[in-house]
C-alpha positions as CSV (number, residue, x, y, z in Angstrom):
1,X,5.9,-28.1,-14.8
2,X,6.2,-24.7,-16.3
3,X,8.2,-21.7,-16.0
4,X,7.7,-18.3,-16.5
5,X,10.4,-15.6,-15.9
6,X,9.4,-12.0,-15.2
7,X,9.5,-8.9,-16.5
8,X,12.3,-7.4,-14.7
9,X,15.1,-11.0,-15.1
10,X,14.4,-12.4,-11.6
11,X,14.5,-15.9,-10.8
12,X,11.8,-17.8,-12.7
13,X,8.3,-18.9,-10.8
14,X,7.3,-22.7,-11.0
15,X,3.9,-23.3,-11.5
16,X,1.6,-26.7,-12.4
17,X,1.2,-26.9,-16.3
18,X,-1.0,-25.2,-17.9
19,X,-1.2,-22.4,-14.8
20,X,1.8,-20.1,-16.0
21,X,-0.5,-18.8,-19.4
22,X,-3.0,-17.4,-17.1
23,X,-0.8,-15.1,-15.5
24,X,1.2,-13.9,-19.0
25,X,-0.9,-10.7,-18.7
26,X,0.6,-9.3,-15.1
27,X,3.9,-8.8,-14.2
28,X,4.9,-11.3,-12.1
29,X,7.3,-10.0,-8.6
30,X,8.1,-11.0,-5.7
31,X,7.7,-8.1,-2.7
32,X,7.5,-8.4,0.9
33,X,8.7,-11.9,0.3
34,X,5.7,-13.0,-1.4
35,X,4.7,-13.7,-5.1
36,X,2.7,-10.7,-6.7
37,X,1.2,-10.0,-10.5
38,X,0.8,-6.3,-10.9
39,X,-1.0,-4.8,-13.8
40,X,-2.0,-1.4,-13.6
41,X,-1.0,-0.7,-10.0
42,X,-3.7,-3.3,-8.9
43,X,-2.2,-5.9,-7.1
44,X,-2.7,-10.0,-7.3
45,X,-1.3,-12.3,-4.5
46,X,-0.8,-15.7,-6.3
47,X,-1.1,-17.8,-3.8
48,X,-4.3,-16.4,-2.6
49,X,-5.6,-17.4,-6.0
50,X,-4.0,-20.3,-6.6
51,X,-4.8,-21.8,-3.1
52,X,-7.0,-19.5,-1.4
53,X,-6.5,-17.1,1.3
54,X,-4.5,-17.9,4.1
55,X,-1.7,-20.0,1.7
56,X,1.6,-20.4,2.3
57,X,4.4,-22.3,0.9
58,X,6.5,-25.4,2.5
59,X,9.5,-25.3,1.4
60,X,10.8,-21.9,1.9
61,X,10.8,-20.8,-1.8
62,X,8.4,-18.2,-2.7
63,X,8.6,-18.6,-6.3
64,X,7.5,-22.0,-5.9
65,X,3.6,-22.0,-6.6
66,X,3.3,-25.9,-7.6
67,X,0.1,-26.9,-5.9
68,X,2.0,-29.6,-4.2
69,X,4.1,-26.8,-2.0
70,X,0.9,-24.8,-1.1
71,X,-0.6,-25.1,2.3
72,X,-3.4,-23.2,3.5
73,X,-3.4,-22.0,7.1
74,X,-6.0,-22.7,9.6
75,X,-6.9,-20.9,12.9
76,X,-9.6,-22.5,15.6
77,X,-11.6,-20.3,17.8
78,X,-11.6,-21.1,21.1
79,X,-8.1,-23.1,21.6
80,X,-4.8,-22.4,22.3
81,X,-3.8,-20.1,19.2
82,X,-2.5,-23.5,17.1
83,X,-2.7,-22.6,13.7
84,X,-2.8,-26.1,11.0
85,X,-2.4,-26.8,7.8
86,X,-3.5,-28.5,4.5
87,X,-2.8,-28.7,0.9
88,X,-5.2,-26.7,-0.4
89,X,-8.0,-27.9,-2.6
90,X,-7.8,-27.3,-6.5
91,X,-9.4,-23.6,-7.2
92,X,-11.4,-22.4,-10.5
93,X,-9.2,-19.3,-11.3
94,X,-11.2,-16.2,-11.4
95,X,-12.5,-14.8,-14.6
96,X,-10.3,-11.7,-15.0
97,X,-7.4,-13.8,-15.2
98,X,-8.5,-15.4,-18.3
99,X,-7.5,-12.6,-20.6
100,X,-5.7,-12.6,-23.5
101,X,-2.5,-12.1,-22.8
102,X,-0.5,-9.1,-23.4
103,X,2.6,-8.7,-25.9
104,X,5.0,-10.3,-23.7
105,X,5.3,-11.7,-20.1
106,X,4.1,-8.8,-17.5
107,X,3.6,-5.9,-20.2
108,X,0.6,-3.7,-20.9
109,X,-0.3,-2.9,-24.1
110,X,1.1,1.1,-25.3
111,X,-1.0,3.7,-24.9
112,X,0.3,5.8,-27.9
113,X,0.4,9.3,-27.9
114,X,2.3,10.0,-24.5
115,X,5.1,12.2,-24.2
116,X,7.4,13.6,-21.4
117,X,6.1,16.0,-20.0
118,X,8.4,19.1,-18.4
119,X,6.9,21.3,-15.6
120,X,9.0,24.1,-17.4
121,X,12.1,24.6,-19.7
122,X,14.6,24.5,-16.9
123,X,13.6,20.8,-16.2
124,X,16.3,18.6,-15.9
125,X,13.8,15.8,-16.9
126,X,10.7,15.1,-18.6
127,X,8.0,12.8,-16.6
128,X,6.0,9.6,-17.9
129,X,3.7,6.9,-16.7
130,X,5.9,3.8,-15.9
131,X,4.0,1.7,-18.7
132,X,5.6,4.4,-21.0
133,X,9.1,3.5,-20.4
134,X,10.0,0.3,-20.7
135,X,12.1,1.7,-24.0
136,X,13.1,5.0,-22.6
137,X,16.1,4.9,-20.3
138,X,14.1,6.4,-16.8
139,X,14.5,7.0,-12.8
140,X,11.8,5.2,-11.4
141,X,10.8,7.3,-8.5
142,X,8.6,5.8,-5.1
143,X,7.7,3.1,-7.5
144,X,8.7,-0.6,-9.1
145,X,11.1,-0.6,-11.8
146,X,11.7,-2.1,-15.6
147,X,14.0,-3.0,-17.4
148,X,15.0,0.5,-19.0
149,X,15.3,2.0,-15.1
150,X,18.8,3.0,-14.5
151,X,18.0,4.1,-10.8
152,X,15.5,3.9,-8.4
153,X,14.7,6.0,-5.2
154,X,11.8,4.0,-3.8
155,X,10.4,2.7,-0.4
156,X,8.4,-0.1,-1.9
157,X,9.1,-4.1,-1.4
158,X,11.8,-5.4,-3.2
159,X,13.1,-2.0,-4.6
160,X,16.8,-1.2,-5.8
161,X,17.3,2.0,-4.2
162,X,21.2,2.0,-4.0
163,X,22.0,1.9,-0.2
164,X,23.7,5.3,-0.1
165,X,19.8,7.0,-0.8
166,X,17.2,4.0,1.2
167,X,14.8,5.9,3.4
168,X,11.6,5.6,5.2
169,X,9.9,7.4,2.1
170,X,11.0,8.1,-1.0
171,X,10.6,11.6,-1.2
172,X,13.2,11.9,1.4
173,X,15.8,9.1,-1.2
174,X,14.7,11.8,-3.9
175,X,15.6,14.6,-1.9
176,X,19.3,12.7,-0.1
177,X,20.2,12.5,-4.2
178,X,19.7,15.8,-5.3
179,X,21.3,17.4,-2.4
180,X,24.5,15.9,-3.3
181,X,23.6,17.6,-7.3
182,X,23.7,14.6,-8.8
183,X,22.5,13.9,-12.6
184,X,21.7,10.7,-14.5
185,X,22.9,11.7,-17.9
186,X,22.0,8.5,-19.4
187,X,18.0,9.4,-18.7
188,X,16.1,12.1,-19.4
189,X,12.8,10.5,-17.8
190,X,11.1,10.5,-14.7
191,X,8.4,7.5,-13.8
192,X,6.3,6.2,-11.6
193,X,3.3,4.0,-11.6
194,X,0.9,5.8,-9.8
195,X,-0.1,8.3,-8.0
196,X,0.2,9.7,-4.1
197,X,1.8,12.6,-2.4
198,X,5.2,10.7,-1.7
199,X,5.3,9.8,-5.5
200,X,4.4,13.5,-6.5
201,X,6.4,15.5,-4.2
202,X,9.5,12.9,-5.1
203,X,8.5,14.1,-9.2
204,X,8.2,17.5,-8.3
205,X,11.6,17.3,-6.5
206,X,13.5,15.8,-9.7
207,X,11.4,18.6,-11.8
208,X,12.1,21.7,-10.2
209,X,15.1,20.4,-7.4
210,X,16.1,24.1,-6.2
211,X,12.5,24.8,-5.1
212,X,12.0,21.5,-3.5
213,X,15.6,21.3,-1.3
214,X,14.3,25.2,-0.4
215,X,11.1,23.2,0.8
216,X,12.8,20.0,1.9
217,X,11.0,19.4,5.6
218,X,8.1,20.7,4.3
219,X,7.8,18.0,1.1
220,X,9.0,15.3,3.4
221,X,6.3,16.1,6.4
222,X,3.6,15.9,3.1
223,X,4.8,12.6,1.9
224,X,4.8,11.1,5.2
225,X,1.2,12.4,5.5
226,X,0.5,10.9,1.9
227,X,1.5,7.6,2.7
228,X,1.1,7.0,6.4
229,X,-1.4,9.1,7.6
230,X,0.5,10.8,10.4
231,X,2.2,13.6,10.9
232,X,1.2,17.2,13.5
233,X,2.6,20.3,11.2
234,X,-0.3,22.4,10.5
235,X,1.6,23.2,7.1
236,X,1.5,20.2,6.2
237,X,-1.6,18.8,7.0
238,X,-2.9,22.0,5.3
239,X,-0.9,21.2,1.8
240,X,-1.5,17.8,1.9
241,X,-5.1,17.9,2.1
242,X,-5.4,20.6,0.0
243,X,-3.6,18.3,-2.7
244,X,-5.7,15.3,-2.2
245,X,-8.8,17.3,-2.6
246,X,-7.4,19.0,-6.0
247,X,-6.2,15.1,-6.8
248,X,-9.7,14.1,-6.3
249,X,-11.4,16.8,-8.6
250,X,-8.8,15.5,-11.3
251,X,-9.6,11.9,-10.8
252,X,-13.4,12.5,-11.1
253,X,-12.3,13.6,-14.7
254,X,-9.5,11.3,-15.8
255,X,-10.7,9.4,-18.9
256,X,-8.6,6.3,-20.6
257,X,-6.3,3.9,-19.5
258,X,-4.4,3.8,-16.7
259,X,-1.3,5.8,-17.9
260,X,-3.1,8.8,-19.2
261,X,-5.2,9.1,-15.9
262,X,-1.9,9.0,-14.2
263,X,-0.2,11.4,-16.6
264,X,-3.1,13.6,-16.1
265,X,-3.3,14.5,-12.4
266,X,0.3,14.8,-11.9
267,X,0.4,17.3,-14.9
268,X,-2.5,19.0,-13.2
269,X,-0.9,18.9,-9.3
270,X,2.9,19.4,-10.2
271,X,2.0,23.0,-12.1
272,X,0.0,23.7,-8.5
273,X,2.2,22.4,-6.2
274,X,4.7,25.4,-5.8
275,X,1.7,27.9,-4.8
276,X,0.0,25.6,-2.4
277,X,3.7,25.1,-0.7
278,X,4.3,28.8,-0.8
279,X,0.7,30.6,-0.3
280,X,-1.1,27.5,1.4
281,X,-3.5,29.7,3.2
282,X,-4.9,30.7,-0.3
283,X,-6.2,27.1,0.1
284,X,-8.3,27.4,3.2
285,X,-11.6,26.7,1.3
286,X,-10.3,22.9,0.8
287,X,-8.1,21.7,3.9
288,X,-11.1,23.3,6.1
289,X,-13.0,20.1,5.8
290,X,-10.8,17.7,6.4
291,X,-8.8,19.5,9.3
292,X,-12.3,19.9,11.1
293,X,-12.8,16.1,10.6
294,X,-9.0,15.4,12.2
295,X,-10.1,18.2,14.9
296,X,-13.2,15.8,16.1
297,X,-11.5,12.6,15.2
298,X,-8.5,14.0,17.6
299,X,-11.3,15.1,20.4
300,X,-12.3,11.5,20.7
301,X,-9.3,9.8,20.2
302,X,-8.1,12.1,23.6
303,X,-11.6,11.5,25.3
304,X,-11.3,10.2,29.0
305,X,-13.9,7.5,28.0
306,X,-11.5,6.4,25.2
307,X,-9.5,3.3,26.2
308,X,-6.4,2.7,24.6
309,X,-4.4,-0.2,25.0
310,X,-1.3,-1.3,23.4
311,X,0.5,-4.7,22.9
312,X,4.2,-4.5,21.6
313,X,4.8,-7.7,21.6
314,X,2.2,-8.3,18.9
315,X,2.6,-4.7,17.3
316,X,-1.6,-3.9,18.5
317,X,-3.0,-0.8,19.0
318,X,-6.6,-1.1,20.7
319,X,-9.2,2.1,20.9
320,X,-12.1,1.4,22.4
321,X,-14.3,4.0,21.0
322,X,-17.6,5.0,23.9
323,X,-20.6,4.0,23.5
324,X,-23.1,6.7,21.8
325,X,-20.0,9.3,21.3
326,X,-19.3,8.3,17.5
327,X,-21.9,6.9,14.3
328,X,-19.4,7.5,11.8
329,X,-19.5,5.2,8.7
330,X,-17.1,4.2,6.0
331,X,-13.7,3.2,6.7
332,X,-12.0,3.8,10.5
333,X,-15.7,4.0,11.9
334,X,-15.2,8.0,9.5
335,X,-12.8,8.7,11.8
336,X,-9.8,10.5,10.1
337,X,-6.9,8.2,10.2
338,X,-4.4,10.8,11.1
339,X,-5.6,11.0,14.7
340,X,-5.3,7.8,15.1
341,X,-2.0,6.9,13.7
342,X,-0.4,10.0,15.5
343,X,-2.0,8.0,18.6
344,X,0.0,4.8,18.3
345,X,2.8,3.8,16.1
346,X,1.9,0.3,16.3
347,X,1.3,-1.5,13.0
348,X,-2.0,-3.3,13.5
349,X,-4.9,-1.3,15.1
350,X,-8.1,-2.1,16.5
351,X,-10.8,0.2,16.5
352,X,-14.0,-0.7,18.4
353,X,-17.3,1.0,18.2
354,X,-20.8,0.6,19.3
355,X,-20.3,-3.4,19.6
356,X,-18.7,-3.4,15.7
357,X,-14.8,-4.0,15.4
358,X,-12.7,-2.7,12.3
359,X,-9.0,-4.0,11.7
360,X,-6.4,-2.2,9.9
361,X,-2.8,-3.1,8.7
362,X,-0.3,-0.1,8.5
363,X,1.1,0.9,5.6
364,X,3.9,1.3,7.1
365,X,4.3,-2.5,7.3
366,X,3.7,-2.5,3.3
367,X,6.9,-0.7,2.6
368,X,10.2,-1.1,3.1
369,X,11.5,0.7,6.1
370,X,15.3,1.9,6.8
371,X,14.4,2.8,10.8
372,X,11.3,2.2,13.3
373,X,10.3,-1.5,11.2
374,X,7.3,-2.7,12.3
375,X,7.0,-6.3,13.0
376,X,6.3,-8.5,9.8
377,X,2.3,-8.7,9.0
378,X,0.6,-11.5,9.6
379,X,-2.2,-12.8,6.9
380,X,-5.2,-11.5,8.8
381,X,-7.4,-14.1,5.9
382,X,-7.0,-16.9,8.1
383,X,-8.4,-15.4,11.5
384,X,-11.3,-14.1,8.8
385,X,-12.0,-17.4,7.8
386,X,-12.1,-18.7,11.7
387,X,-14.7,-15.6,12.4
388,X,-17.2,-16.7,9.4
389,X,-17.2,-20.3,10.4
390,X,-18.5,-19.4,13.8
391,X,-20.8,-16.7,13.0
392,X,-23.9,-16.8,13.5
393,X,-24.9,-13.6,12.1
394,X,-25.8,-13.2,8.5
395,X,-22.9,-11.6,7.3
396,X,-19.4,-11.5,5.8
397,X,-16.2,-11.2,7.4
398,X,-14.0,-9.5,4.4
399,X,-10.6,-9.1,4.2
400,X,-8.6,-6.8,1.8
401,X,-5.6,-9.1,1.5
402,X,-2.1,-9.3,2.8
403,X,-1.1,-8.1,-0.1
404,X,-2.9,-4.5,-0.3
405,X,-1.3,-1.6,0.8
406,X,-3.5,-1.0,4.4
407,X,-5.7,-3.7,4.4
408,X,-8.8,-3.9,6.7
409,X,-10.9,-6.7,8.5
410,X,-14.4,-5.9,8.9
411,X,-17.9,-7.7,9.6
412,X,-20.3,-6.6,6.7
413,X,-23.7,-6.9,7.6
414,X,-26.8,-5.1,9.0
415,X,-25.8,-5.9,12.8
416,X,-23.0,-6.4,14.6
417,X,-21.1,-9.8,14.4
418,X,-22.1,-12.1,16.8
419,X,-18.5,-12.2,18.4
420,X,-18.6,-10.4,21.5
421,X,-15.5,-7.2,21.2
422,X,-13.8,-8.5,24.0
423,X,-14.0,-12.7,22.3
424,X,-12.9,-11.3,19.8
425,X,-9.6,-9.3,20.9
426,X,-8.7,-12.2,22.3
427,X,-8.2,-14.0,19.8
428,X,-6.8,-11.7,17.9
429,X,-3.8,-11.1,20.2
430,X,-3.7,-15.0,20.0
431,X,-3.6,-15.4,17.0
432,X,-1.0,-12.5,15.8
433,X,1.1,-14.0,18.4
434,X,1.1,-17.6,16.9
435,X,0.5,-16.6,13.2
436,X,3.6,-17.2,10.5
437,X,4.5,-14.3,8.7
438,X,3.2,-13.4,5.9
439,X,4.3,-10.3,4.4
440,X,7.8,-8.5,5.2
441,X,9.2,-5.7,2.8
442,X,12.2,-5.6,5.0
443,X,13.5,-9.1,3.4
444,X,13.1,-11.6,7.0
445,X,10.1,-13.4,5.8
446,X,10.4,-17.2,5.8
C-alpha cells in the first residue's frame, strides 16, 4: 500500500502499490467530498478511473482508493429503484495518465517568463496564473489554493474562504472584503486558475476596488450570470455577454500553455471591463445575438404548450418542450440556458424535445453554497450505464461526470433512444430518489 500526500498538506490518499506513481502528475484534492486530480483546470475523478463510473467507497473514507474499498453502483430498469453493488473489476488506466511525472507531487512544470501584471499604477496588486505562484505569497480568488495562498475568497469545494467573507459567489467574498478596506500586506499577488466572469470581475475588484464597490450589484448580477446562468437585469445580461463574446475572440487566439492563455484574456478583458460596465450600450453589436437567442429561448420556455413540472423532493425540473416548435442542436436542445434556469431553481433539469431527452446538473450543485443549497448530486453514470444496457438503439448514452462542473446526460446517435420520454422520467425520479450521494461541496456527503 502506498501513500501519496498532496500538494496543499491534506491527509494522505491510500492507494494499491504501484497506482500512487500514475497520478504524481495531478494534484490530488478532495472537493465535494470526493477525490479529484487537477492539472490544468481539467478535472479527474479517481475513482471513476480507478473503478469505473458509478464507484463509491465502503468505508466512509474518501481518501481511501484501495481497490478492495471500491464498489461500483448498479441501477436495474424496470424495478423498484434498488441500486446494488460490486467490487469493481481491475481497469487498464487510461493513457494520459501515464505521463512522466512532474517536479513534485501535483505541480506543473513553470512556464518562465510570467510576471504580475497591474491593470494600472494605482493597483494594490499585481495578477498571475495560479501555476505562477506556488513561490509568491498570493490571494487566490474564486479558485483552489497552494501552498504560498495566504487567503482565499472562493465558492469552490473544499475552499478556505475565512467564514466572516463565504458567499454564494466569490465576487460577492471579493467584494464583502474590500468593503471593510482591508489589505493583505504580506502579498502583492492576485491568482486564480482560470478563467469566468465570477473569477474576472472578483480580479478586477482586487485591481481597481473603488470602481468595483461603485459597481457592486452590477459585478455581482454578472458573476452570477457567469457561473449560473441566471439572472433578469438587462445590464447585466448585456455586460456579461458582451464579455464572453470578447473572452471568446481572445481564446480563439491564445497560444501556449495553460497559464499564458489564462494570463492572456484576463489582461485583455480586465483593461475593457470598466467601459463595458460604464458605456455598455457601446456594445450592442455583441450582446444582440445572444439576447435575441434568450428572447426566443424565453418565448418557449413561457409557451402554453410548454409543460413544466417540478419535483422538490428530488431537486427535478422537467420542460417538456412541443412537438415541431424547437430543432435546436448542441447543448440544452440550443436553447439558451438562462431561460431556463430563471424558470426553475431546481438543481437537476430535464429538457425533452421531439422524443430526445437531455439532462443537466446545476452548477450550482458544483460549488459551495452559503444560502439556497441544492440537494447533494447524485452520480447520473450509473442510471447511464442502466440506459445503454437496455438500448436497443445504436447509440451511446454519455455522461460528463459527477465531477464536471454542469454535467449532461444525453443519447448520442442518429435517432432518438429507444426509451420512451415518459419510461424514461420515470426512472429517473426513481432513481434520484434511491441514489447515494455522490458529490456535495457543502461538506454532508457520506
Amino acid at each position: 500500500m502506498n501513500s501519496l500526500n498532496t500538494a496543499c498538506q491534506e491527509q494522505g490518499f491510500l492507494f494499491d502499490p504501484g497506482v500512487a506513481p500514475l497520478f504524481a502528475h495531478l494534484d490530488l484534492r478532495l472537493l465535494g467530498g470526493r477525490a479529484i486530480g487537477i492539472a490544468d483546470n481539467q478535472f479527474t475523478d479517481l475513482l471513476s478511473v480507478l473503478g469505473g463510473p458509478g464507484c463509491g467507497v465502503c468505508n466512509g473514507n474518501p481518501r481511501d482508493l484501495r481497490r478492495e474499498n471500491l464498489r461500483q453502483f448498479s441501477y436495474r430498469l424496470d424495478g423498484s429503484g434498488e441500486l446494488s453493488s460490486a467490487t469493481p473489476a481491475l481497469r487498464g488506466l487510461p493513457g494520459q495518465l501515464h505521463q512522466r511525472p512532474a517536479p513534485g507531487a501535483g505541480e506543473a512544470p513553470l512556464e518562465l517568463g510570467l510576471q504580475p501584471w497591474r491593470l494600472g499604477p494605482h493597483s494594490p496588486y499585481g495578477f498571475l496564473p495560479l501555476g505562477q505562484t506556488r513561490r509568491r505569497s498570493n490571494i487566490s480568488l474564486d479558485s483552489i489554493d497552494n501552498p504560498a495562498t495566504v487567503l482565499t475568497l472562493s465558492h469552490w469545494p473544499a475552499n478556505k474562504t475565512p467564514s466572516a467573507y463565504k458567499a454564494n459567489l466569490s465576487t460577492t467574498s471579493a467584494l464583502i472584503f474590500l468593503q471593510q478596506g482591508l489589505r493583505v500586506e504580506q502579498a502583492q499577488v492576485i491568482t486564480s486558475d482560470h478563467f469566468d466572469l465570477d473569477g474576472l470581475a472578483s480580479v478586477y475588484a482586487f485591481l481597481a476596488p473603488e470602481q468595483a464597490l461603485r459597481h457592486r450589484q452590477l459585478l455581482i448580477d454578472i458573476a452570477r450570470l457567469g457561473d449560473f446562468t441566471r439572472g433578469t437585469s438587462p445590464q447585466a445580461l448585456h455586460c456579461a455577454f458582451t464579455l464572453h463574446a470578447l473572452a471568446a475572440r481572445v481564446r480563439s487566439q491564445s497560444q501556449g500553455g495553460n497559464d499564458r492563455q489564462l494570463m492572456a484574456r484576463f489582461t485583455a478583458l480586465l483593461p475593457q471591463l470598466a467601459d463595458v460596465l460604464d458605456n455598455t450600450r457601446r456594445y450592442a453589436e455583441l450582446y444582440d445575438p445572444a439576447m435575441q437567442e434568450l428572447q426566443r429561448s424565453t418565448a418557449l420556455v413561457e409557451h402554453a404548450a410548454t409543460r413544466i413540472e417540478e419535483y422538490p423532493d428530488i431537486d427535478l425540473a422537467i420542460f417538456r418542450l412541443p412537438d415541431g416548435a424547437w430543432q435546436g442542436e448542441g447543448e440544452y436542445f440550443g436553447l439558451s440556458p438562462v431561460a431556463l434556469h430563471n424558470r426553475s431553481r431546481c438543481a437537476v433539469l430535464a429538457i425533452v424535445n421531439q422524443g430526445r431527452i437531455e439532462i443537466r446538473q446545476r452548477y450550482e450543485s458544483w460549488v459551495e453554497r452559503s444560502s439556497g443549497i441544492p440537494r447533494a448530486r447524485r452520480d447520473l453514470a450509473i442510471f447511464a450505464r442502466a440506459l445503454q444496457e437496455t438500448e436497443r438503439i445504436p447509440g451511446q448514452w454519455h455522461y460528463d461526470g459527477v465531477q464536471a462542473i454542469m454535467p449532461g446526460l444525453r443519447f448520442v446517435a442518429d435517432r432518438p433512444s429507444s426509451h420512451s420520454s415518459d419510461k424514461l422520467l420515470a426512472e429517473l425520479r426513481q432513481f434520484l430518489g434511491q441514489a447515494p450521494v455522490a458529490w456535495d461541496a457543502n461538506g454532508q456527503a457520506t
